[in-house]
N, C-alpha and C positions, 0 to 999 in steps of 0.2 A: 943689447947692453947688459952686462951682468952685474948685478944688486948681490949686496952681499946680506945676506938673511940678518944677523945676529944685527948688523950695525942701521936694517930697516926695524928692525922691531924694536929695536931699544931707541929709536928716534920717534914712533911708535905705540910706545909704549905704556904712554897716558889714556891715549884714545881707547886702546883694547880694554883697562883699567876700568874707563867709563862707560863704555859697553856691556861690561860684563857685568858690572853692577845693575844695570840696567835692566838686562834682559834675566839677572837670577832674581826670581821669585819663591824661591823654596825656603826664603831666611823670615817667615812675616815678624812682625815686632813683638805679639805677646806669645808668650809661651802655648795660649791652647789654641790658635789659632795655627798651631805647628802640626797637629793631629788632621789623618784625613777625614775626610767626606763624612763618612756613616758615622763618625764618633763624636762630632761637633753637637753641641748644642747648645740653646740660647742662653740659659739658664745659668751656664759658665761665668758669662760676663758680670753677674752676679754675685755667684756665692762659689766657693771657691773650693767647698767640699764634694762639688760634681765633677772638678777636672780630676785625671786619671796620676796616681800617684807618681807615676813616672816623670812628668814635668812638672808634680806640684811643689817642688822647692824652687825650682826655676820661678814660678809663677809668682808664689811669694816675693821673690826678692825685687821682681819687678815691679812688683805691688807696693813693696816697703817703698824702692826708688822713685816711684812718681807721687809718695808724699799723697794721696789719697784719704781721707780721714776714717779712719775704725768705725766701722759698721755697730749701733750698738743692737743688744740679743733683744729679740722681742721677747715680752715678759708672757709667762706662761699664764694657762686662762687661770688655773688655781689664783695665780697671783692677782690677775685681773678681776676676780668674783669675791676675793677675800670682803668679810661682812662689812667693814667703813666703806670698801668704793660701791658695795654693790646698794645699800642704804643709800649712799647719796643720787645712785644712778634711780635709785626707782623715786625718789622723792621728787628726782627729773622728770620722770614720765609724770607724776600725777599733779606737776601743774595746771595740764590741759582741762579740756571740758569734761573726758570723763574721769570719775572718783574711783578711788579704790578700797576695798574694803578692808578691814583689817587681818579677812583671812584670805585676800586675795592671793597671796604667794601659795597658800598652803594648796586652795583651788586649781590656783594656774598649774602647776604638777602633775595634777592629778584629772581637769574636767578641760571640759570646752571651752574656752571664753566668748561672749557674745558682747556687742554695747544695747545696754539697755538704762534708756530714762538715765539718762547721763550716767553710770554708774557701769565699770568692768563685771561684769557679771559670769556665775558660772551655769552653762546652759545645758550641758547632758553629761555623766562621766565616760571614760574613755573605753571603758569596757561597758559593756551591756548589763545594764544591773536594774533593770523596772522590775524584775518578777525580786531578786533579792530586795531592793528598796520597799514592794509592797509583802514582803514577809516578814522585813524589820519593820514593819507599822504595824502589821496584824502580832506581833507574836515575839519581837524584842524591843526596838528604839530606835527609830528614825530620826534624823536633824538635817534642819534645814541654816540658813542664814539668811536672815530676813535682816538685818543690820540696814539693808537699805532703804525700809518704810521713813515716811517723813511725819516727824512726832512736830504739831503746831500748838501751842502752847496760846492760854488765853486765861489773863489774870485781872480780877476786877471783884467788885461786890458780887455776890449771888444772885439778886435778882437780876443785874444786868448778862451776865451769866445765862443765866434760863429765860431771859426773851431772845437775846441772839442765838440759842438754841430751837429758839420755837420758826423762829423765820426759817431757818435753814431744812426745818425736820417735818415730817408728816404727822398728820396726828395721832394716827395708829402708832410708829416710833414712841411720841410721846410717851403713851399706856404703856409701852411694851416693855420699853429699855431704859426711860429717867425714873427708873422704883428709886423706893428710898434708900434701897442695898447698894445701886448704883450711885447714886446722888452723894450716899452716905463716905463712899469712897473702899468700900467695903468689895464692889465688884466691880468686873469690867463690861461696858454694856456695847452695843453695837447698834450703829442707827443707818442710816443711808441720808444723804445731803441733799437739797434742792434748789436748783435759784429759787430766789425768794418770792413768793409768788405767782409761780409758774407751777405747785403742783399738782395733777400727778407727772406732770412732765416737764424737764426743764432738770433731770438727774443729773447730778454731778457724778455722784460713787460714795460706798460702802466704807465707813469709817470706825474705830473704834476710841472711847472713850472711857478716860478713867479722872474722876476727881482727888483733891488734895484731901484727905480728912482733914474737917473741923478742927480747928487750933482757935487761941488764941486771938490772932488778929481775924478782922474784919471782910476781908479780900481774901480770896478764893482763888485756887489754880484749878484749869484742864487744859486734858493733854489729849488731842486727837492724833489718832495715828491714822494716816492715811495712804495711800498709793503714793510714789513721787512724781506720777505722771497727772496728778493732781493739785500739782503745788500750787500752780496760779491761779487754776480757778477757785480753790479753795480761798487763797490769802483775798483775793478779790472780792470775792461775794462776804467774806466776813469781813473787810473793812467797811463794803456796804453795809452792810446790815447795822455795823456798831457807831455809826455815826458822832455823834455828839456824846454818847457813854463814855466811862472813864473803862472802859477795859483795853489791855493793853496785849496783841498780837507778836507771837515771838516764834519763828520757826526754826528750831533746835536742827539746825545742820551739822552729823555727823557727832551729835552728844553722845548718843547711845550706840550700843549693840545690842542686837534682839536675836535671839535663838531658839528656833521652836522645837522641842521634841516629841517625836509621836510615837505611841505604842505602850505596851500595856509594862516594861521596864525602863520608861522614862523619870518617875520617879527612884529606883534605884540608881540607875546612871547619876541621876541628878546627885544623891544623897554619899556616892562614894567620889564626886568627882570637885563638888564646892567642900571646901575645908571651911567652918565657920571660925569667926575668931573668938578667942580666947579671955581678950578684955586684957591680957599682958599690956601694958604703957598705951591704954589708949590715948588716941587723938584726942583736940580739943573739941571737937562738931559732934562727937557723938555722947548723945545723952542715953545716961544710966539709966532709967528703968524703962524706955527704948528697948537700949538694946537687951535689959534683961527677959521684956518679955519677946522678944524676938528668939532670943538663946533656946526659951522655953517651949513654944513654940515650936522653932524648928526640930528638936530634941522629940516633941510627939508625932510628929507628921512624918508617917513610914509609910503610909501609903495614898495613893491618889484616892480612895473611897472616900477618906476621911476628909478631903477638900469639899468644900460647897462649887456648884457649877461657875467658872467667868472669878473664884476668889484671887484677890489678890495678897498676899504674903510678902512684908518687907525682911531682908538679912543682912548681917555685913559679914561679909567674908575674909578670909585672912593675905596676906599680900598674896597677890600674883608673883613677887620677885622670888619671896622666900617659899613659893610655896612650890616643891619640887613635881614634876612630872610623874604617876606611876606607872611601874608596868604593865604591859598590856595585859586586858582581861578583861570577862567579860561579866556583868554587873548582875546580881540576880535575885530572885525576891526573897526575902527574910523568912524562914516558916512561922516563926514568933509572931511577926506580923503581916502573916496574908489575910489572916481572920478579921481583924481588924479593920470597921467600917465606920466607928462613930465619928460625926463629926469634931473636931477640934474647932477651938475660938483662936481668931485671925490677929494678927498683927499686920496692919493693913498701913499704917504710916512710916515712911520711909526716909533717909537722907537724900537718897537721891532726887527728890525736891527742891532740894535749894540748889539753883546754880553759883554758890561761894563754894559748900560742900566739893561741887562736880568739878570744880578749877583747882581745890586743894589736892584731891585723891589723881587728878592727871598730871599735876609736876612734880609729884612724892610718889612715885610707885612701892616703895617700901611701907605706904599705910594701906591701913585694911580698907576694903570699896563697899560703899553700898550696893544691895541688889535688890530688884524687886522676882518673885516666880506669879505665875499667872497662869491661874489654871483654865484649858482649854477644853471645856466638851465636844464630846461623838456628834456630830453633826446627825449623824444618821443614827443614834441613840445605840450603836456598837462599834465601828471602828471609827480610827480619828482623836481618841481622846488624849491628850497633850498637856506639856508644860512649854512658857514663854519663860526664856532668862532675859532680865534686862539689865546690864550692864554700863558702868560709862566709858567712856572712849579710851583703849591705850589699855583696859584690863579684862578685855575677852578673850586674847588671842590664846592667853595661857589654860583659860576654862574650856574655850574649843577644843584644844591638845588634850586636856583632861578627861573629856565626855567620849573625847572619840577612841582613848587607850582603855575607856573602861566599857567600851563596848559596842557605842553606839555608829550608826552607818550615817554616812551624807548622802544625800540627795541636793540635785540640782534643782532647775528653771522648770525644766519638761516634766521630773519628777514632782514637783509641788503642785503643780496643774494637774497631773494624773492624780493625781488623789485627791484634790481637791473637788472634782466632778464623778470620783468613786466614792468619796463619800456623801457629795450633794453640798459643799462647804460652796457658800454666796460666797466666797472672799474675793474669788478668783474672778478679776474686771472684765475677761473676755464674754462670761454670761449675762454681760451689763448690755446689747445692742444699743439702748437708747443712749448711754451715756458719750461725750464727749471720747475720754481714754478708752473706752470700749471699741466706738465709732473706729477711733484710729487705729488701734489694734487690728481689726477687722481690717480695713483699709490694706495695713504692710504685708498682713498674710496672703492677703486676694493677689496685693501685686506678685510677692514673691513665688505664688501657684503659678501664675500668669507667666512670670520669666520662664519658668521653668518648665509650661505646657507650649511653647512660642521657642525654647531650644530641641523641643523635638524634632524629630522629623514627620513628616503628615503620615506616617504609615504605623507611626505609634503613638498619637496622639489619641489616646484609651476616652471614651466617654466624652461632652458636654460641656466645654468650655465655660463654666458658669462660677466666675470669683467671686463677684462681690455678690454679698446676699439680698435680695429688691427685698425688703422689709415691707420699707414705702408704701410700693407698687404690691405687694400684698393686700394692705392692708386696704388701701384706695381699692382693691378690686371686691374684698371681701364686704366694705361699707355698703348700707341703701342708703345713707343722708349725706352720703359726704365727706369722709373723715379729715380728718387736718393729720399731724405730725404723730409719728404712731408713739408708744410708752409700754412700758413691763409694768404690768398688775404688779404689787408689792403688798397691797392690803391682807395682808395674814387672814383679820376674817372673813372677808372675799376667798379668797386661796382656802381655807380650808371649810366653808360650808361646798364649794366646788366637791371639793375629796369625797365628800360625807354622802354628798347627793348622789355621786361617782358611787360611793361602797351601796347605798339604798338603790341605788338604777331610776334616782330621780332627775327632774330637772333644774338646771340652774340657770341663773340671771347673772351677767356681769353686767356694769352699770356701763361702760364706755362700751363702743366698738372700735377705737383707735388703739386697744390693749393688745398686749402679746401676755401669753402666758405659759410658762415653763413648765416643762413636762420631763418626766423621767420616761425614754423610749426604750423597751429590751425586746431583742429579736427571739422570737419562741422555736424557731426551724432553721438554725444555722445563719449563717449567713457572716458578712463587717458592715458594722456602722461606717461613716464615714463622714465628716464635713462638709456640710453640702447636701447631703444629702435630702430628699422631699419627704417631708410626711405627707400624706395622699390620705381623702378619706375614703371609706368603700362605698361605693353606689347600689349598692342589694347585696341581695346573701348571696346570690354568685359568685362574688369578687371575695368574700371567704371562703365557698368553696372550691374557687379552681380559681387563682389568681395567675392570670398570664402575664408574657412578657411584653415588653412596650411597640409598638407597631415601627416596623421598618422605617415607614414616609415622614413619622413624627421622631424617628431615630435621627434622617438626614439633616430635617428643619431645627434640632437641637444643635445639632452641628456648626449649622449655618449662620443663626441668630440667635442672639442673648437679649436680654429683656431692657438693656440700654437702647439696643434699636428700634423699640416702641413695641414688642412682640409682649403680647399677654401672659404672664404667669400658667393660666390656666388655660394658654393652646398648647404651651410647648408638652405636658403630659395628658394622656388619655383620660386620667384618675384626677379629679378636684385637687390640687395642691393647699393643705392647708396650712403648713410652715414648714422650718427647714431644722438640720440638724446642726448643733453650732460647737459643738466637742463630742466625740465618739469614738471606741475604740473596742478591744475586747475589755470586758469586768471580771477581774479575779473575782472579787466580791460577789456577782452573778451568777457566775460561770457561764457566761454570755456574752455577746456583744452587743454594749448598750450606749449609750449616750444623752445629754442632754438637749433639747429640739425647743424651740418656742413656736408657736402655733398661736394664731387670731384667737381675740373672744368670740366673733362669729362662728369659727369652725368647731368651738367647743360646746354652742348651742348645738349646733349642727349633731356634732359628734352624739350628743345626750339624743337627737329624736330617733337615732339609728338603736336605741336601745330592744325594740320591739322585736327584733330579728338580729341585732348585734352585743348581746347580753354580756360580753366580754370586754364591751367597748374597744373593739381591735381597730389598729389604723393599720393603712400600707407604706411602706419604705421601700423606694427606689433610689438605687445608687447613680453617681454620674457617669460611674464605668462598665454600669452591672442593667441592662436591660428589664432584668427579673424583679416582679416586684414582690417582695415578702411581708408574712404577718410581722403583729410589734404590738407586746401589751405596750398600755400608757398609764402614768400614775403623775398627778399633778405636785409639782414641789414646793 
């Protein structure tokens, strides 16, 4: 049959129409989805400066056509950080638990951040700066920021005053620290705390105290400053103690800033970096011959000689707002007045006593602020010697900026503990074992050792697994009657007829045997101190002169057991163990490696009959990594 072509396909001709649509797939609907294989990418479907210019008009207009809403531009981060958003975002953050401090930002930039005692903290800087940090202590201006001690305030008559003093305090305390210089409000004294009743044991921690100078009225202010890892048990035992008194407990959270600087140009730091005020329009809170003899005052005081040790000094200084930043430089002693030692008369009462004052100068930052300076002594009677600025809240951050363009260095967390056990400075809670915050201190560091000796692998796990320190178990081995819960000797003249008997090569008596007492240990033949580490005493003049290494079999059994599992102190070493070492490192100050150790009262009887053949009174240090046991003068603190 013959079909005629033209008149089958145009009858036809729909069907072909629909097949061939069908089967062409070369036409997809968006424009970049037209480009092959290698060129496609997801990111297209997005944004629209990735497709290739050849179809990107095409693109657009498909884009216009399906009506799509405009993409808005993400704001740049400048825009995002400008100072309103970026204030209100960190105002965000410091809802939480932990606080921030007023030079937290300046910190954050620059150092580590840790949490510590509810509080952002800055814990090491980011470059390596401990030999710099301990050169600016010896030899320019160290600064720390202590802004986060917690100041507890207690206001009442005076004699109810000094019996809730008495419960809390030792008696030695007493004699030492409530003089009348202290009392008078003239200095600042430093006592240590007790439950009530319980001492010598039963330590809280190391506080210090300054009184309101005598006015007028009848009721009296103090102000303890103390750790903040202290807070409850302090407010606690002083509501106990004040019972039915009329004194009245107030703990100043986040009133102040404190600033400590140390080294021998922290008075000039100081003196080119506070602008004092002028008396132009002053405020209504500040009284006239106040502040003239303050004016006067700080106008002769050029140098720290002329402070008396612990003086306190009130100023008012001139706004923070108006008062401009200087150029960097760096602060230096006056020759006019380096000679210059006499002492100067104090101006020791302040505004910053009154909390009306402390409310008026924080929503007016354009008036002048009160300040208190606080002069700090050489713990070690040379390095260490200091000024405290005390500021109130909202007018530090501008005197920070100021002390540090004229010269002075920051130091952190790690840095203030270093030098606090280089100079021998009790401030520092970690040399407290008995105490509470000590205790736990102790505690997080053992753990933290612990994580981190438990992510090795066993083929590097170096020395002696040995975290937490058996104090206890010390002390219970060293007793013959018995002992109960051990305590840190504190009695000054305990501690220091010890020393005396130490320099004569006589004997001493301590009254407890549940005591520890603190010893300054330096390695005389090389070596690193270390945490943890044993003081050992010597058993004959042998072990002076050829002191060996620790025996292989009692190497393995340290390995194996720690003294939780009921193992004796005094099997796991060859050498009597007679305490341990509880901060150590190398001492610029030395030229040594040296550290702080507490050791039994019984081993420091011991230590004294070794005198006969041990004339130097040397003990042995054995580290947890180090087999080798080395000599160690000792010198009681």
């Amino acid at each position: 049959m013959d079909v005629g072509v033209a008149r089958f396909l145009e009858s036809r001709i729909e069907e072909i129409r629909e097949l061939s649509e069908r089967i062409n797939t070369g036409r997809p609907m968006l424009a970049f989805q037209r480009l092959p294989r290698h060129m496609k990418r997801r990111v297209m479907g997005h944004s629209s400066k990735r497709i290739p210019r050849s179809i990107l008009d095409l693109h657009l207009k498909q884009q216009a056509k399906s009506g799509a809403p405009k993409k808005m531009k993400m704001p740049s981060r400048k825009h995002r950080r400008r100072p309103k958003n970026a204030r209100t975002e960190f105002e965000r953050r410091q809802e939480g638990v932990n606080r921030w401090l007023e030079t937290h930002l300046w910190h954050a930039k620059r150092f580590r951040m840790v949490t510590r005692w509810g509080f952002k903290l800055a814990e090491t800087p980011c470059d390596k700066g401990w030999r710099a940090c301990w050169r600016a202590a010896i030899s320019h201006c160290l600064m720390f920021d202590l802004s986060y001690t917690l100041c507890v305030e207690l206001s009442g008559r005076e004699s109810d005053l000094f019996s809730t003093l008495e419960k809390l305090t030792s008696e030695d305390c007493r004699a030492n620290n409530l003089n009348p210089e202290v009392v008078a409000g003239s200095k600042e004294g430093q006592i240590v705390l007790y439950t009530p009743g319980e001492y010598p044991k039963g330590c809280i921690g190391p506080a210090k105290l300054m009184w309101r100078p005598q006015g007028a009225e009848e009721t009296r202010q103090l102000w303890l400053w103390c750790h903040p890892g202290l807070r409850n048990e302090i407010l606690e035992n002083v509501s106990k103690v004040i019972g039915d008194k009329q004194v009245t407990v107030t703990a100043l959270d986040e009133e102040f800033n404190r600033y400590r600087l140390v080294g021998p140009l922290a008075m000039p730091v100081l003196r080119d970096a506070i602008v004092s005020f002028d008396g132009t329009n002053p405020p209504d809170w500040i009284d006239k011959t106040l502040f003239q003899n303050q004016t006067d005052v700080w106008t002769q005081l050029r140098n720290t000689g002329q402070a008396a040790q612990n003086a306190i000094f009130g100023l008012t200084v001139k706004s923070v707002s108006r008062n401009a930043i200087p150029k960097r430089k760096k602060s230096l002693k006056s020759e006019e007045h380096m000679m210059e030692t006499d002492q100067i008369c104090q101006s020791t009462d302040s505004q910053l006593w009154s909390k009306e004052v402390r409310s008026q100068v924080v929503t007016s930052l354009e008036s002048p602020a009160p300040v208190m300076l606080v002069h700090q002594p050489a713990p070690n009677g040379k390095h260490g010697e200091g000024w405290d600025l005390i500021t109130p809240r909202k007018h530090g951050l501008q005197l920070w900026l100021r002390m540090i363009m004229c010269g002075a260095r920051v130091g952190a967390l790690k840095q203030y503990l270093e030098l606090n056990w280089n100079t021998l400075n009790a401030e520092d809670l970690c040399l407290y074992p008995d105490s509470p915050m000590g205790n736990s201190e102790e505690k997080d560091l053992s753990q933290r050792e612990k994580d981190r000796f438990d992510s090795l692998p066993p083929n590097k796990r170096l020395g002696v697994p040995w975290f937490t320190l058996p104090w206890q178990q010390l002390i219970n081995e060293w007793s013959t009657t018995g002992a109960g819960s051990f305590f840190v000797i504190r009695d000054k003249t305990q501690l220091q007829m010890a020393d005396q008997f130490m320099e004569k090569s006589e004997e001493c008596k301590f009254r407890a045997e549940e005591g520890l007492v603190a010893i300054l240990v330096c390695l005389e033949n090389g070596g690193n101190l270390e945490r943890g580490s044993a003081v050992c005493l010597p058993a004959g003049p042998d072990d002076l002169s050829t002191p060996r290494k620790e025996d292989a079999s009692l190497r393995a059994l340290q390995r194996r057991l720690q003294p939780e599992d009921g193992l004796k102190v005094s099997d796991i070493f060859s050498r009597r163990v007679a305490g341990f070492v509880l901060e150590g490192g190398y001492s610029f100050h030395r030229g040594c490696s040296a550290g702080i150790a507490f050791i039994t009262a019984a081993a420091v009887k011991q230590l004294f009959s070794t005198l006969v053949w041990n004339e130097r009174l040397q003990v042995l240090i054995i580290n947890k990594s180090c087999p080798l046991y080395r000599y160690a003068s000792v010198k009681i603190v």
